[in-house]
N, C-alpha and C positions, 0 to 999 in steps of 0.2 A: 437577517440571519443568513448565514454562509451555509449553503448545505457541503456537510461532510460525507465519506465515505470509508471505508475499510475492506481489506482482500483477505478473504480466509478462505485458501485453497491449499488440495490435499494433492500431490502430484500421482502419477503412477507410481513410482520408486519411494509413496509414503513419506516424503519430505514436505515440509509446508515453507513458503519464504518468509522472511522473518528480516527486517531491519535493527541495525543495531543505531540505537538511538545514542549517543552523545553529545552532551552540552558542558561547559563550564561551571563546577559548582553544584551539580547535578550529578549523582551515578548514574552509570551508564545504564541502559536497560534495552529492552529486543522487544519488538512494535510487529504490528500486523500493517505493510505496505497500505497506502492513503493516503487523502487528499482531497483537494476542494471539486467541487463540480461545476463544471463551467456551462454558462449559459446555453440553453438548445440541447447538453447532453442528455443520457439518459444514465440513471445509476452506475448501471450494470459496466456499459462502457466508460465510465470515468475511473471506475476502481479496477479496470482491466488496463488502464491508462497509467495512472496511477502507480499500481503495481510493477509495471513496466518500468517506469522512470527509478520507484524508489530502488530497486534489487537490480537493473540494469539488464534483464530479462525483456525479451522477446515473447507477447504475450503468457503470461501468468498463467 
């Protein structure tokens, strides 16, 4: 089993990041940044990782 993770952060300016999910065949829909967690990680850091990649943000 693959462990997963997910970012739910509330900024100072009360904005949260949020992906917009698209796929073919699928409506579209807005996700909480996430991802797999890679060997030796620990949670915390992989969904601040994560987070990063999905929104293109500079720690989350």
């Amino acid at each position: 089993m693959i462990e997963r993770v997910r970012h739910a952060h509330v900024t100072a300016d009360e904005t949260m990041p949020v992906i917009r999910r698209t796929r073919p065949g699928i409506p579209e829909r807005w996700v909480l940044p996430g991802g797999g967690v890679e060997a030796g990680d620990e949670s915390r850091e992989a969904a601040l990782r994560e987070c990063d990649l999905g929104t293109g943000r500079d720690r989350c």
